[in-house]
Phi, psi and omega in degrees: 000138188262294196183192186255105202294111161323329194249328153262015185024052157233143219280144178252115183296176156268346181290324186293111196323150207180171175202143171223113174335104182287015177268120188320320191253015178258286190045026164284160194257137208220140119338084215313304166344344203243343167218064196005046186282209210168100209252003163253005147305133165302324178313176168257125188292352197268345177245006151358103154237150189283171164247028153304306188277308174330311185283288207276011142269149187283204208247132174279194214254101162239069192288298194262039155280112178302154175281125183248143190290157196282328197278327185314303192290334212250278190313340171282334170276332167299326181292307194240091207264138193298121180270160204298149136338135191257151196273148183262157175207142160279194200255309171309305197284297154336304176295342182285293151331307184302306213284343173278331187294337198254354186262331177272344183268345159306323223267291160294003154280338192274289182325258162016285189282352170286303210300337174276340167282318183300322175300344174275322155270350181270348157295314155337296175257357129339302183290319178290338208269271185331295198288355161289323185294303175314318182324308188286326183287328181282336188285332196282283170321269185332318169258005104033261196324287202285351172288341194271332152319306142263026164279324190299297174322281210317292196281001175267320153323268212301339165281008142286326186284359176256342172285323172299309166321306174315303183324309199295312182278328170310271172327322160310314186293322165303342183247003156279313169325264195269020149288323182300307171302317195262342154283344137321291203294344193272332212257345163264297170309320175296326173289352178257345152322295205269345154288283201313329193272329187296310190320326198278343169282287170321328175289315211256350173323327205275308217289144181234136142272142191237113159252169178076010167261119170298143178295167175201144152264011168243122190213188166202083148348286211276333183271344187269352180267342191270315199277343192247018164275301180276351166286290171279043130078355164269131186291087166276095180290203151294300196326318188278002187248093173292294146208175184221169180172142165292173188200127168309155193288163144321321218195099185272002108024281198267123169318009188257168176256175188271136202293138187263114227239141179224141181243114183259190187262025176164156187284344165303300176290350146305291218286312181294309173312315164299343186276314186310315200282330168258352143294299188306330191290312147023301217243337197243078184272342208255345197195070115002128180306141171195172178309003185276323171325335181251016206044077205215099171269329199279157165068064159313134168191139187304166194231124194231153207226144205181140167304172174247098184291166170296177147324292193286309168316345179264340194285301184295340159270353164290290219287349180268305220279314161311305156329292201300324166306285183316307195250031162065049153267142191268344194252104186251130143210163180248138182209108176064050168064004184224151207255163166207149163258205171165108184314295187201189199262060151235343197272166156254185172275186191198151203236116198286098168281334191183140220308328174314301169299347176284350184268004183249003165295140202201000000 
């Protein structure tokens, strides 16, 4: 900034075109724009007046100029219009000038060589930049390669996994097939369990178990079935005693002595021999059979007389006498291989088939 334009009082740059009054004691500084000056005119800067100093020189003797009509001069001034002052410069102002032109081509050679070292670094990391990029194009390839590598996997997977899948769905058919099958067979076997079991009963229709007669080893069997035939009053011939024998315990275990099984000749005479035995003990509520009936006084101890159940029917029937012992029930019996209960006498009975009913007792 130089100064300030005489005529818009606005600072005058350096960059800017400019003029200064050549009269010594004016020397204001004008915006060439601003008094309209025209640095491709033939005037001189050097003979420059301002038009401050112009209006205040004075008017020379224009005596013997002829009079002219006011409309002549006014066209005339229109035609030919008074050209700007020519411009002046001082020497101080010249050296200022000079000293600013050398400071902007400083100013610009310093700009210039900034802008060629930034184009140089900016070549610079252009190149480092070019050689990352091959970096990246090689690195690109590779992974190229391994993407495509595992595009191979992938699509090699998944048509095992769809052969697997068929294989899967085969095999889902097969367990299916002989889940079908094998719930068939379970559903033949239980049934031929309860036909083997009903058979193993029906072999026992004839039959009595006798518990609870203490062993002896010199015993009689056939005398000791007979003296308790004749203790509860049923006519028991020979002829009707088919055989007879102990049979190992259940529970080996257990302090009771082993139960004696008499095979008689038909299930009528079994049923009467059970009848007989319950009327007596009936009719004898204080003194039940026991060994004294058989003569056998020491160690008295009841004596209980029952069809001759199967393996699995005895299980089950232990396992009903407890149920019933638990949910109060007063009535446990066997009738024909089946077991039954009876809560008290207004209920009825109910026929225990398999361990299952026992959980519905209530």
């Amino acid at each position: 900034m130089i100064g300030l334009c005489s005529a818009c009082n606005i600072n005058v740059l350096v960059t800017q075109k400019r003029i200064r009054c050549t009269i010594g004691n004016c020397a204001l500084l004008y915006h060439n724009d601003c008094v309209y000056y025209d640095d491709t005119a033939p005037s001189s800067r050097a003979t420059w007046i301002c038009p401050s100093c112009t209006a205040n020189k004075p008017k020379q003797d224009n005596t013997n100029t002829p009079i002219q009509s006011k409309n002549r001069k006014q066209q005339a001034l229109e035609n030919n219009p008074i050209p700007p002052p020519l411009l002046t410069v001082a020497s101080s102002d010249q050296d200022t000038i000079i000293n600013e032109i050398r400071n902007l081509r400083l100013e610009m050679k310093q700009h210039f060589e900034n802008q060629q070292a930034s184009l140089k670094n900016f070549d610079s990391k252009l190149s480092e930049v070019q050689k990352e990029v091959r970096i990246l194009g090689g690195h690109f390839t590779s992974l190229r390669e391994d993407v495509d590598e595992l595009t191979k996997s992938v699509q090699f997977l998944s048509d095992a996994h769809d052969a697997q899948l068929g294989s899967s769905e085969e095999t889902r058919k097969s367990i299916t097939h002989l889940s079908s099958e094998n719930q068939n067979l379970r559903l033949q076997l239980t049934e031929l369990n309860s036909k083997l079991d009903l058979l193993e009963q029906q072999a026992r229709d004839c039959n009595l178990e006798i518990q609870c007669i203490p062993e002896n080893k010199n015993e009689n069997i056939f005398t000791l079935v007979q003296q308790m035939a004749s203790a509860v009053s049923c006519d028991l011939k020979l002829e009707n005693i088919l055989n007879l024998h102990r049979v190992a315990k259940v529970d080996a275990q257990s302090q009771r002595p082993r139960s004696i099984v008499v095979k008689l000749s038909s299930p009528r005479i079994r049923d009467d021999f059970l009848a007989s035995v319950k009327r007596f003990n009936k009719k004898h509520q204080q003194d039940k059979l026991n060994t004294s009936h058989l003569g056998i006084p020491v160690n008295k101890r009841a004596i209980y007389v029952m069809e001759h159940l199967s393996l699995k029917n005895k299980k089950l029937h232990a396992a009903t006498r407890l149920a019933a012992k638990e949910k109060k029930y007063e009535y446990v019996w066997i009738r024909n291989g089946r077991i039954f209960v009876r809560k008290n006498n207004e209920s009825g009975a109910l026929w225990i088939k398999n361990t299952e009913a026992l959980s519905n007792l209530n």
